[in-house]
TIROTOR-398916 format. One line per 5 residues: number of its first residue (from 1); their letters; for each residue x, y, z of C-alpha. Coordinates in steps of 0.05 Angstrom, whole numbers, plus 5000, padded with zeros to 4 digits. Layout:
N
NUM = A = X Y Z | ...;
This chain:
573
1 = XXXXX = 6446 2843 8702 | 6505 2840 8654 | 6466 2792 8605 | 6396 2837 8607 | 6446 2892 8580;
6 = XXXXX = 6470 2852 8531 | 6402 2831 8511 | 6381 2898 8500 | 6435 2914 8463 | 6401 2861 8404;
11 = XXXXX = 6333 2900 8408 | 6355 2958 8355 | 6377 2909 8314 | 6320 2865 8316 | 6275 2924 8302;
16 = XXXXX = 6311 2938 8249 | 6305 2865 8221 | 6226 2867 8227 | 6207 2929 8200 | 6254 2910 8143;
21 = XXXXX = 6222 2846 8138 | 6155 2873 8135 | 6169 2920 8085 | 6195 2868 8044 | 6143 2825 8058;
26 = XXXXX = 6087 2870 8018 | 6137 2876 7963 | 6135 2801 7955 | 6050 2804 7965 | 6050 2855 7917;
31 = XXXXX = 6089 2809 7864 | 6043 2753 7881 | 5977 2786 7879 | 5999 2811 7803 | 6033 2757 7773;
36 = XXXXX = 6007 2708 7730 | 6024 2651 7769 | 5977 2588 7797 | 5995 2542 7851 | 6064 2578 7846;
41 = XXXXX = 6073 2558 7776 | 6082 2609 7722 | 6027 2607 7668 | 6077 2631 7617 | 6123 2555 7631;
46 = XXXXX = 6061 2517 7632 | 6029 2491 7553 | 5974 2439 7541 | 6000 2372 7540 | 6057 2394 7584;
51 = XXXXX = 6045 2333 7639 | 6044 2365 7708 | 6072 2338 7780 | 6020 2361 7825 | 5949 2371 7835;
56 = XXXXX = 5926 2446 7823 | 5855 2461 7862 | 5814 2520 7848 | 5809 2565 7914 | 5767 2621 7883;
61 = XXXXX = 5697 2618 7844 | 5703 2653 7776 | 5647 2659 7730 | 5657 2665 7649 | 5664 2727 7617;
66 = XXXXX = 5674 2750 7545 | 5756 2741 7550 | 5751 2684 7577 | 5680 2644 7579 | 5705 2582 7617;
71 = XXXXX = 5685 2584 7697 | 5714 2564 7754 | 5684 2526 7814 | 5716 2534 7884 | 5749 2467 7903;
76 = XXXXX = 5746 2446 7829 | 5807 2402 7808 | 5838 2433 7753 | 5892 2382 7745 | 5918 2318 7764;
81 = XXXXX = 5990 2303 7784 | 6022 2249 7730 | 5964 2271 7670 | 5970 2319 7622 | 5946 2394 7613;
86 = XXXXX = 5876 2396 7573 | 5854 2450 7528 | 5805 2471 7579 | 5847 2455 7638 | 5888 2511 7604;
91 = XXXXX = 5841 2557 7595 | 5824 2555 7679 | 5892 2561 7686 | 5896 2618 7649 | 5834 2651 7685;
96 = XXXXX = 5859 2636 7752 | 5929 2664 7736 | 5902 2730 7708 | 5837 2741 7752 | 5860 2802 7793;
101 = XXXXX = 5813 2773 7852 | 5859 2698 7860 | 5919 2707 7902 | 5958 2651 7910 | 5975 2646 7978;
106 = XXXXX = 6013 2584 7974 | 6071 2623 7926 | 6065 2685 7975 | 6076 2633 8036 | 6141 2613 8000;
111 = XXXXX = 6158 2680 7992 | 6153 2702 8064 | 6178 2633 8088 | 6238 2643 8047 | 6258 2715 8070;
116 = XXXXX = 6251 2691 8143 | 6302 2647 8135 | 6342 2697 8100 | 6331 2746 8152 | 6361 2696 8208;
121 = XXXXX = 6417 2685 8153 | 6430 2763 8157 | 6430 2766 8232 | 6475 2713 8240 | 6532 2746 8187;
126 = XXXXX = 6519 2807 8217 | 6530 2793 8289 | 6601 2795 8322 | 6616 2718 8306 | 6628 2736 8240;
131 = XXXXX = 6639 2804 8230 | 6690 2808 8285 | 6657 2867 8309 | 6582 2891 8330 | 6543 2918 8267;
136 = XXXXX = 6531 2995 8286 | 6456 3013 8286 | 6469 3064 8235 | 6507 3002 8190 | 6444 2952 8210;
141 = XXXXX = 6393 3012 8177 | 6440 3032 8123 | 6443 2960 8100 | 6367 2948 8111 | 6342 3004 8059;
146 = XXXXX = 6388 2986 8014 | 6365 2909 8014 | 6286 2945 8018 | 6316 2984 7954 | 6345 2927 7917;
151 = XXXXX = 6281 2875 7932 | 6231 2932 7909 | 6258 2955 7847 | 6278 2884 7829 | 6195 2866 7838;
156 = XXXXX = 6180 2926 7805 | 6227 2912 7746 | 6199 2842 7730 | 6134 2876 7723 | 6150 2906 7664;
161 = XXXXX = 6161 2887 7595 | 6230 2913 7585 | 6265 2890 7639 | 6225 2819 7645 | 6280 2782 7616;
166 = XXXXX = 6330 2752 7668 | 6389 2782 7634 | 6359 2852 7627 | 6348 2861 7703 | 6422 2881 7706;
171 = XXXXX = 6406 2948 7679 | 6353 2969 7726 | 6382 2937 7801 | 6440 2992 7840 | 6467 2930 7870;
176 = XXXXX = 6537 2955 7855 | 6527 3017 7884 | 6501 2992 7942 | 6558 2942 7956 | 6612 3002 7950;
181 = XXXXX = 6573 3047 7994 | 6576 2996 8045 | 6649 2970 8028 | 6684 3040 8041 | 6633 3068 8100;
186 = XXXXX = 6637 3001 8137 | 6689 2954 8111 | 6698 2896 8062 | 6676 2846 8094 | 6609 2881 8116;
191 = XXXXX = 6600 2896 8044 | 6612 2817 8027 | 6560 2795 8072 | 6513 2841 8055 | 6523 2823 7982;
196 = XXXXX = 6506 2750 7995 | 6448 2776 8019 | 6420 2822 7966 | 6427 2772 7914 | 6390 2717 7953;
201 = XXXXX = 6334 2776 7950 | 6343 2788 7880 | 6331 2708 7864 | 6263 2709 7902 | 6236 2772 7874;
206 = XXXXX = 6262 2749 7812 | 6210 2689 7812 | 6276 2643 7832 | 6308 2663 7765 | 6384 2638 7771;
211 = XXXXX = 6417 2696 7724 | 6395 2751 7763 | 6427 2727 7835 | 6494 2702 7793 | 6496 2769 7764;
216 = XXXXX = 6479 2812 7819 | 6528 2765 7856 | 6592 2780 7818 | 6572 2855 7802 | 6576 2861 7874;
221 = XXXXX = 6632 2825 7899 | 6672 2859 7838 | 6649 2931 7869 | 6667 2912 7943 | 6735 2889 7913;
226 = XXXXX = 6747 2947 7875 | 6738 2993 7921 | 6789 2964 7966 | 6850 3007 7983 | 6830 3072 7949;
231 = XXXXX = 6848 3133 7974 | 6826 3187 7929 | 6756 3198 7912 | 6771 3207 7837 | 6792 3139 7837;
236 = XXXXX = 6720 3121 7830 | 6708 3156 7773 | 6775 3095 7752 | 6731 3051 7795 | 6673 3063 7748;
241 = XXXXX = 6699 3051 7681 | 6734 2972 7709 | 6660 2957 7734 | 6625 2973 7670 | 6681 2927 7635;
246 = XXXXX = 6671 2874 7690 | 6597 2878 7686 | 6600 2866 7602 | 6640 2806 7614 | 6599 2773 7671;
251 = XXXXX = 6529 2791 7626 | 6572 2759 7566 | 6591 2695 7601 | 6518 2685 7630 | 6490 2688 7560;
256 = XXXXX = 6545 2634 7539 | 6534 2586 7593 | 6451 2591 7589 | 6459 2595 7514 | 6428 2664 7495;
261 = XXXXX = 6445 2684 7435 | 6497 2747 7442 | 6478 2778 7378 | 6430 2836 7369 | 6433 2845 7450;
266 = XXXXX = 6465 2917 7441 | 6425 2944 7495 | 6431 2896 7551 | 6515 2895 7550 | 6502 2973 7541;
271 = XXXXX = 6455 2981 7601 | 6492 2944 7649 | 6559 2979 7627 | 6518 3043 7642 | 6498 3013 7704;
276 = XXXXX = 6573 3003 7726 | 6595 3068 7711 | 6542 3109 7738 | 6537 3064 7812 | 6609 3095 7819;
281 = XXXXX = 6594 3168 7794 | 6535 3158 7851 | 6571 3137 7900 | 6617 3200 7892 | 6559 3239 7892;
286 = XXXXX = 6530 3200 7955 | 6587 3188 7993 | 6607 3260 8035 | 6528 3272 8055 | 6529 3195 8082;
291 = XXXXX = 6601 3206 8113 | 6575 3265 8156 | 6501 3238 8173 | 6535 3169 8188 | 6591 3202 8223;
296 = XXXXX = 6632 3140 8191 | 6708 3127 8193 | 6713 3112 8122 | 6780 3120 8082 | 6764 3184 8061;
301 = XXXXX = 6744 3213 8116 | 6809 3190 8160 | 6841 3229 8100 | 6807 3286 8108 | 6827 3287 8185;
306 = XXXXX = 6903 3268 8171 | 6911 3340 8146 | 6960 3361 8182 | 6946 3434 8169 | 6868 3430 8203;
311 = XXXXX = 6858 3483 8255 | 6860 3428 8321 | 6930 3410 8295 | 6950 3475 8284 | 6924 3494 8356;
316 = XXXXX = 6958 3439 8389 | 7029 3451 8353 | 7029 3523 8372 | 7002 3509 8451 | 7031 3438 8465;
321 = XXXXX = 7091 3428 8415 | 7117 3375 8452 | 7057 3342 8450 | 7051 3350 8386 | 7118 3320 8373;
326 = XXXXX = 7098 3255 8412 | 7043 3245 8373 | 7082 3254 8314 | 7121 3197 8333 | 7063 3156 8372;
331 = XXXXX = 7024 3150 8298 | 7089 3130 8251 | 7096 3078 8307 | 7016 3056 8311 | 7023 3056 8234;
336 = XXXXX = 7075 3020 8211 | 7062 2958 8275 | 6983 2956 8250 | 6996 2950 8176 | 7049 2890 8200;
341 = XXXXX = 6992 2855 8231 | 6937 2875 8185 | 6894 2912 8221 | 6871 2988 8190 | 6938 3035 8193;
346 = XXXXX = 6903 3099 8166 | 6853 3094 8233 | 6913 3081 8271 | 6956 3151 8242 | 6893 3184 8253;
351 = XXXXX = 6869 3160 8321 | 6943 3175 8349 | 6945 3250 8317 | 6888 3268 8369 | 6901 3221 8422;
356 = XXXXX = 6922 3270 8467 | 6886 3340 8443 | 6865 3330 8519 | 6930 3372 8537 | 6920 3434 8500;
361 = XXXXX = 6882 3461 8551 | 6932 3455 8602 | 7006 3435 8566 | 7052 3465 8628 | 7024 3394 8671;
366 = XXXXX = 7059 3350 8614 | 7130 3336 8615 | 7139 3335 8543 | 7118 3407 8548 | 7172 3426 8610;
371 = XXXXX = 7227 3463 8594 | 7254 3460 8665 | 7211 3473 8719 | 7166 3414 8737 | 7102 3446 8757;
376 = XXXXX = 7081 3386 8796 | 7139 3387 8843 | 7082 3449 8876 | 7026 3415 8884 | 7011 3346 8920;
381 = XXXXX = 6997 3279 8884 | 6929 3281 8880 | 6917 3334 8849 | 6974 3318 8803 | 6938 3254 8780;
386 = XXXXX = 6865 3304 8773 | 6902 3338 8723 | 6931 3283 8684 | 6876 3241 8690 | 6830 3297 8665;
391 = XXXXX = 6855 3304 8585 | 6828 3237 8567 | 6756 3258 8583 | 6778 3329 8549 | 6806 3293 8494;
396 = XXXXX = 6737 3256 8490 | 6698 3317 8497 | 6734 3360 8444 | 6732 3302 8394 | 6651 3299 8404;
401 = XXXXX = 6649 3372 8388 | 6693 3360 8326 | 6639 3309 8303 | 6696 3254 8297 | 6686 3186 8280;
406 = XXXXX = 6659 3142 8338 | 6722 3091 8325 | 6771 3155 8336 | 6737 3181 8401 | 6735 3102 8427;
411 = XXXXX = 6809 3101 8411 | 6821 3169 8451 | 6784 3142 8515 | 6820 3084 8511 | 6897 3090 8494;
416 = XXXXX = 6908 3098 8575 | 6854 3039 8599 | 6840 3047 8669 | 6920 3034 8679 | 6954 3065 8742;
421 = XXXXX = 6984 3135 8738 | 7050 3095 8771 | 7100 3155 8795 | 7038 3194 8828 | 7022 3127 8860;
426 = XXXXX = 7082 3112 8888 | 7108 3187 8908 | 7032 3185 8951 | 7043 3117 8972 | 7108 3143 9011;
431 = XXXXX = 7079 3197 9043 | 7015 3151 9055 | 7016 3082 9048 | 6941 3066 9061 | 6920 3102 8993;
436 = XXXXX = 6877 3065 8943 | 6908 3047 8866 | 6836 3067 8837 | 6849 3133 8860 | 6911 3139 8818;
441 = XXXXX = 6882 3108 8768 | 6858 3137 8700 | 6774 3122 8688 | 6772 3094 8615 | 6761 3025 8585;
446 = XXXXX = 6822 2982 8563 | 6829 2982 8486 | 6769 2938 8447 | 6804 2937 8379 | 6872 2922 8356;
451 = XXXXX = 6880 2989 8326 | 6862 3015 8403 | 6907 2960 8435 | 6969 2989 8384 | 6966 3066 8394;
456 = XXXXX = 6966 3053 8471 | 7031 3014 8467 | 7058 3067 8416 | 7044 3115 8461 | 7067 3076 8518;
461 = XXXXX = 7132 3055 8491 | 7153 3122 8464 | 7146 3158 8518 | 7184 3115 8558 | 7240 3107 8508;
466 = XXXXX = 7258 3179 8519 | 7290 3159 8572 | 7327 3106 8555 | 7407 3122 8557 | 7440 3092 8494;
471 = XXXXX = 7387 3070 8458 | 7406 3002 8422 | 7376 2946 8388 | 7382 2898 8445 | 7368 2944 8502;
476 = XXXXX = 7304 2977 8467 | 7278 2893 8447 | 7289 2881 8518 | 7257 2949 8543 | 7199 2945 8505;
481 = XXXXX = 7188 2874 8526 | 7177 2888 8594 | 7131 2945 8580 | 7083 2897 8538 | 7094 2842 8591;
486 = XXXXX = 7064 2909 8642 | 7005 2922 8599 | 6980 2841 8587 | 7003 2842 8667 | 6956 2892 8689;
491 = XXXXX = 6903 2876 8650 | 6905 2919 8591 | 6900 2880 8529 | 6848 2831 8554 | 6790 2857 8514;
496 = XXXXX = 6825 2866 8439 | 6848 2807 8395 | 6917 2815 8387 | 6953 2753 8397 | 7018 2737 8413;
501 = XXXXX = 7040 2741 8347 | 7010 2800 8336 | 7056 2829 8399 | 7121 2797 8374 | 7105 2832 8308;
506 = XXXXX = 7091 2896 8339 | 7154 2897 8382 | 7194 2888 8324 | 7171 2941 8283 | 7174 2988 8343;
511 = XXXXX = 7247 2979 8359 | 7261 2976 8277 | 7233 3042 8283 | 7263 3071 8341 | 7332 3045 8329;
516 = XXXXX = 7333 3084 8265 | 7308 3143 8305 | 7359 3138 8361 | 7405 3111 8320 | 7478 3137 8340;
521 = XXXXX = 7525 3165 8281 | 7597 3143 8268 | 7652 3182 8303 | 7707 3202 8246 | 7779 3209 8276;
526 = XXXXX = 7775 3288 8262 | 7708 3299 8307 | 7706 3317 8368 | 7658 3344 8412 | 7662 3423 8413;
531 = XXXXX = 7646 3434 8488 | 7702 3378 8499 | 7751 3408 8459 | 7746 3476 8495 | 7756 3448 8559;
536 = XXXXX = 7810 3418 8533 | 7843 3478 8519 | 7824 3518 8577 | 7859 3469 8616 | 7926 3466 8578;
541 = XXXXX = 7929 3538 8565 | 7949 3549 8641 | 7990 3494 8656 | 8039 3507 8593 | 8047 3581 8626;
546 = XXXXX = 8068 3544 8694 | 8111 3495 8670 | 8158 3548 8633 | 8156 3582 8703 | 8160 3521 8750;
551 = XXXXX = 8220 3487 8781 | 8244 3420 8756 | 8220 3383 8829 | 8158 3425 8832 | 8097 3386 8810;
556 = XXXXX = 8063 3422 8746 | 7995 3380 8757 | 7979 3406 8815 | 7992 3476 8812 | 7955 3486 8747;
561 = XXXXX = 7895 3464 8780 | 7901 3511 8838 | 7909 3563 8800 | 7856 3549 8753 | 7800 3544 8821;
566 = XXXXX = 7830 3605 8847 | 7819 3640 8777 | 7739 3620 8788 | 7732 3638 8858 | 7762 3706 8838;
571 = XXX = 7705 3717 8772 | 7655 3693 8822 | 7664 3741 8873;
C-alpha cells in the first residue's frame, strides 16, 4: 500500500515531464522542418570540395525548377563518405536543404533523442536525492514553462537574421530572469539545477552551437547567485545593474576565446546588458502576482509576514499576551540555532510567530496565559488534553484561511508531533491506570524539515525553562540535554535531517541564549531586597521597645515574638 502511494505521488510530475516534452518536441520539428540542413549537416558549413565523412542519400524526389534546375531522385546518392563535394553534388544539396517538402528526420530523431535524455536528467536533479526535498507540483510546472519558454524563443531566434549569430542570442533568451524567479520562489539550488538544464536546451535549439549554452550558463548561475540573501525588493533593481555588467564581461570573454573580433559589436554587449537589467526590473514586476498564485515562502514574502504590526499579531498580543510572549522568545531561539546549522532562519522567525495562533481562541486553557486560577484544575483530563490538543488543528486551520505558505502551515502542524500531552497522562493514569497514551496524545506528524525539527525544540525547551529555579549555564546544558534526549527518545526527530551535530549546535546556542536571558545581576554591598529590608525592620522595631522595658534575666527573643503574633491575631480579628 505504502509504495502504490508513493508511486502516485510521481504521476504529477511525470505529467508534467511529458506534456513539457511534447511541447518541446514540435519546437525542435518545427526547427528541423525549416532549416537548411541535410543529413543533419548545415548547408551554410558545407562548400564544394569540402571532403565529407558520410554518405548523404536522397529520401525525397525533387524535380528542377527555375531556382534551381538540378533534380533529385529518391534513393539517389548524393555523396560519398572519404570524396569530395561536386559542383552538382552541391547544388542537390542545396535543393534538398531548402525544399520546404524534405524533412530530415534523422536531425529531428537527434533532437528528440537528445531531449529524452535530458528530460530523465531533469527528473533525476529534481527528485529528493538531490534536491533534499520533493519538487512541489507548482515548482515542477513553474520550471517546465519556463524551459518551454527558453527552448521556443531560442528556436525562434535562430530563425531570424538578427539574432542568427551565436553571440547575438544573448539578447533575445530571459534565461536570467528565469533563473531568479526560480532562485528566490524556490531556493538556490532549485534554481542551479534548473539552470543546467536550460542551457543544455539552449545548445540543441541552438543547432549544438557552444556560445549560446556557455553564455546562457554563466548568465544564469550569476542571477541565481545574485539573488542570494536579499531582502528588499529594491535590491533587484542593485541586482540588475551587477548582471548587465556581468553579462558584458562573459559576452566579452566568449568573443576572446572563439576569436570574434570585439570591435564594431556595439549592439551585442548593449543588448545583453539590456537583457540583464531588464530580467531584474521583470522579476520585480513578476514576482508578488507569482508569490500569491504560488502561495510560495520566498524571502520576501516571510518578510512581509514578520510584520509584527499585521492584524493576527495584533489579535493574538491583545487576547493571548502570554502567548504572544512565548513566541517571542520561541522564534529568537529557532533563529539564531537554524542560522548555526545552516538551515533558512527567516522561515524559522516566521513559522514560530504563528506556531501557536491555535490559542487565541481559547487563551484561559494555557498556562502562559493564567494569572492564578488554573482552569483545568475544574474539569477532568480528558477534556483537558481536547482542549490542548485542539489549537494545533486551529492553528492549521487559521493559517489556511490566511493563505500562508505551505512550509509555515507544515511547520504549525508539526512543532508538537504526535508527542504525549505528559501531565494529563499521568494525572489520568492515577485515577485510571488502564488509559491508552494515543489518547493523550496530540494527532500531528513529527517535524519533516530541520527548520520544523528546531521550532519544536525552541518551543519545547522554553517552555520548560520557565521553570527552572536558578537558571545557570551548567544546569540549563544539562536541562536541555535531557529534553532533546526525550524528543530523539520518543520518536520525534526521526523524519528531519538534523544530525547530531546539528543538536550539539542547537543546544549551545539555546542555553547561550537563555543564559543571557536569565542571566542573574551582581548584588552591590548597598542593595538589598526592599520586601527584606521591611521585614527587617518590622521585626526590630518591637523588640528595641522590649528590651528598654525588660528585666536583665528575662529573655528579649522570645517575648518580641509573642508580642509581635499577638499584634496579628488582634488586626485579624
Amino acid at each position: 500500500m505504502k509504495t502504490k502511494r508513493n508511486f502516485s505521488e510521481f504521476i504529477p510530475a511525470v505529467i508534467v515531464t511529458v506534456l513539457a516534452y511534447i511541447a518541446v518536441a514540435v519546437f525542435a520539428f518545427l526547427r528541423i522542418a525549416t532549416s537548411t540542413t541535410v543529413s543533419s549537416f548545415n548547408i551554410n558549413k558545407l562548400e564544394v570540395g569540402q571532403v565529407v565523412n558520410v554518405t548523404i542519400v536522397a529520401t525525397k524526389t525533387l524535380p528542377a525548377d527555375y531556382d534551381n534546375p538540378v533534380s533529385v531522385e529518391k534513393g539517389e546518392k548524393i555523396t560519398k563518405e572519404g570524396f569530395p563535394i561536386t559542383e552538382e553534388q552541391y547544388a542537390k544539396l542545396k535543393k534538398l536543404a531548402e525544399s520546404p517538402a524534405y524533412i530530415d528526420y534523422r536531425s529531428l530523431a537527434d533532437s528528440l533523442l537528445y531531449l529524452a535524455l535530458l528530460a530523465l536528467l531533469s527528473c533525476f536533479l529534481f527528485s529528493s536525492m538531490c534536491l533534499g526535498h520533493a519538487a512541489e507540483l507548482k515548482e515542477l510546472i513553474l520550471a517546465a514553462v519556463f524551459f518551454v519558454l527558453i527552448y521556443g524563443l531560442t528556436t525562434f531566434s535562430v530563425k531570424t537574421p538578427a539574432f542568427s549569430s551565436p553571440f547575438m542570442l544573448g539578447v533575445i533568451v530571459p534565461s536570467s530572469f528565469c533563473a531568479m524567479i526560480i532562485a528566490i520562489l524556490f531556493g538556490q539550488k532549485d534554481a542551479v539545477f534548473f539552470s543546467v538544464i536550460a542551457s543544455f536546451g539552449v545548445l540543441n535549439a541552438s543547432n549544438f552551437e557552444l556560445v549560446p549554452l556557455l553564455f546562457t550558463l554563466a548568465t544564469m548561475l550569476s542571477g541565481t547567485r545574485i539573488v542570494w540573501g536579499i531582502q528588499k525588493r529594491m535590491d533587484l533593481v542593485i541586482a540588475s545593474l551587477l548582471l548587465s555588467v556581468l553579462n558584458v564581461a562573459f559576452l566579452m570573454v566568449l568573443k576572446v576565446i572563439f576569436n570574434e573580433s570585439l570591435t564594431h559589436d556595439f549592439i551585442s554587449f548593449a543588448g545583453v546588458a539590456f537583457n540583464g537589467f531588464f530580467s531584474g526590473i521583470l522579476v520585480l514586476g513578476f514576482l508578488t502576482p507569482l508569490e500569491l498564485l504560488l502561495n510560495t515562502a520566498s524571502v520576501f514574502r516571510l518578510m512581509d509576514l514578520s510584520d509584527l504590526n499585521s492584524p493576527t499579531m495584533k489579535k493574538l498580543l491583545v487576547a493571548a499576551g502570554g502567548t504572544y510572549n512565548h513566541s517571542m522568545m520561541v522564534a529568537s531561539l529557532a533563529e539564531a540555532a537554524c542560522s548555526a546549522i545552516g538551515a533558512n532562519a527567516l522561515l524559522a522567525r516566521v513559522a514560530a510567530y504563528y506556531h501557536d495562533i491555535g490559542k487565541m481562541d481559547q487563551p484561559e486553557y494555557f498556562v502562559e496565559n493564567q494569572s492564578g486560577h488554573n482552569i483545568h484544575n475544574d474539569i477532568n483530563p480528558s477534556l483537558s488534553v481536547s482542549v490542548i490538543r485542539s489549537h494545533v488543528k486551529k492553528g492549521v486551520e487559521k493559517a489556511h484561511a490566511l493563505h500562508m505558505p505551505r512550509q509555515i502551515i507544515d511547520i504549525i502542524s508539526e512543532h508538537h508531533g504526535n508527542s504525549v500531552i505528559a501531565y494529563f497522562y499521568n494525572e489520568a493514569k492515577e485515577k485510571d491506570p488502564s488509559v491508552s497514551p494515543e489518547d493523550f496524545s496530540y494527532s500531528g506528524n513529527p517535524p519533516s524539515t530541520r527548520e520544523s525539527a528546531v521550532v519544536m525544540l525552541a518551543d519545547t525547551v522554553e517552555a520548560a525553562c520557565r521553570t527552572l529555579e536558578k537558571p545557570s549555564v551548567p544546569r540549563l546544558e544539562k536541562f536541555i540535554q535531557t529534553l532533546f534526549n526525550s524528543k530523539i527518545e520518543h520518536h520525534q526527530l526521526d523524519n528531519c535531517a538534523l544530525t547530531f551535530k546539528d543538536m550539539d549546535t542547537i543546544k549551545q546556542t539555546f542555553v547561550q541564549i537563555l543564559a543571557g536571558y536569565y542571566h542573574s545581576r551582581i548584588e552591590y554591598p548597598d542593595q538589598k531586597d526592599p520586601d527584606e529590608n521591611k521585614n527587617v525592620a518590622e521585626e526590630k522595631a518591637p523588640v528595641q521597645k522590649i528590651e528598654v522595658a525588660q528585666k536583665p534575666e528575662e529573655k528579649p527573643a522570645e517575648k518580641p515574638r509573642a508580642s509581635k503574633t499577638s499584634d496579628k491575631a488582634k488586626e485579624k480579628k
